[in-house]
N, C-alpha and C positions, 0 to 999 in steps of 0.2 A: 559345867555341862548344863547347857537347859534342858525342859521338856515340857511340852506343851500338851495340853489333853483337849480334844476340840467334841463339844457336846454339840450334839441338838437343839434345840429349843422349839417348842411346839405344843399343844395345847391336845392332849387324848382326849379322844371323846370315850362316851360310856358306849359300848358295843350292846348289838342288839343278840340276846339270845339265841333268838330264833333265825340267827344269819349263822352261827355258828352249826360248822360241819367236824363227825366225829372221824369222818374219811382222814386220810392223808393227805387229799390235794385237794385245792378247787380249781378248776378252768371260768372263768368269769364269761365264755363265751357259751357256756353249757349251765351256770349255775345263777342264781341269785344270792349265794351263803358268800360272806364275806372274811371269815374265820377256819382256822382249826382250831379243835380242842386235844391235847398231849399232854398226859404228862401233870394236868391239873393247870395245864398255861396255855391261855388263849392268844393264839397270833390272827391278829386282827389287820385287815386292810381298810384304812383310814377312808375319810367319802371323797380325799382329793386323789386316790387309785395311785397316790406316788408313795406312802408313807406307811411301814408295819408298824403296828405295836405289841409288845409280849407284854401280857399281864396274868399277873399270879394272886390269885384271890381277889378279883376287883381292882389290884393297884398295879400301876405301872412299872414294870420289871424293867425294858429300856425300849424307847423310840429309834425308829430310822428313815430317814427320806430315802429311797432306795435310789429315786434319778436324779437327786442332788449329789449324793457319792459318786454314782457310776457315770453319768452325763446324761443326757437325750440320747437316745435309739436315734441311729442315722434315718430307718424308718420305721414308719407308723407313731400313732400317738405316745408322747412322753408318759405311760402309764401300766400299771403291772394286768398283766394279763391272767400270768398263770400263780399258784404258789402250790408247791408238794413239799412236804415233809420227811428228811430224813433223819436217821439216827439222833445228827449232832447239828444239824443243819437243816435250812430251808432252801428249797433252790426255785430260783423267780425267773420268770422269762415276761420281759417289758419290751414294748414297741412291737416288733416285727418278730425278730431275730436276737433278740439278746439277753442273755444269762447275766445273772450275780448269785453268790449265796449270800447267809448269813448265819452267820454261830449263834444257834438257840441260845448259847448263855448267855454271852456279851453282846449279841447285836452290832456285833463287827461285820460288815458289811464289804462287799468285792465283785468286781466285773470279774467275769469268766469266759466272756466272750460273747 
């Protein structure tokens, strides 16, 4: 039996303080903060609006391209819109119309429609 583990590869930047929000969500059409802070881990939306990062003390906890997993939004721009925070998860809505989450742990990543 194989298995294969398929990582990211990507270059995190250093987040700006002052972009981070201590809310639960941001709407990017309402805000200029590009983060939440939970938890003691910042989830950061990267400057290419397609890629989180969760970082824990300064260091990178784990990366995701969110519309490399889920695909292109049939519309609107390939790019995340929204991000709210729940419990155990994030839940993003990119392009127009379209959800994913992702497991604050692992940064598992999922279309949900």
């Amino acid at each position: 039996m194989l298995t294969f583990f398929v990582t990211q590869t990507g270059i995190a930047e250093k987040f700006n303080d002052d972009l981070i929000s201590k809310n639960s969500e941001i709407n990017f059409a309402k805000t200029q903060k590009r983060g939440i802070k939970k938890n003691n881990i910042v989830y950061y939306v990267e400057n290419d609006l397609q890629t989180i990062s969760a970082y824990k003390r300064s260091k990178l906890k784990w990366q995701t391209n969110v519309i490399s997993v889920c695909g292109k939004p049939k519309n609107g721009n390939p790019e995340i819109r929204y991000v709210g925070y729940n419990t155990n998860k994030l839940l993003i809505v990119m392009g127009k119309h379209n959800f994913a989450e992702i497991d604050i742990n692992s940064g598992t990543t999922r279309l949900i429609g």
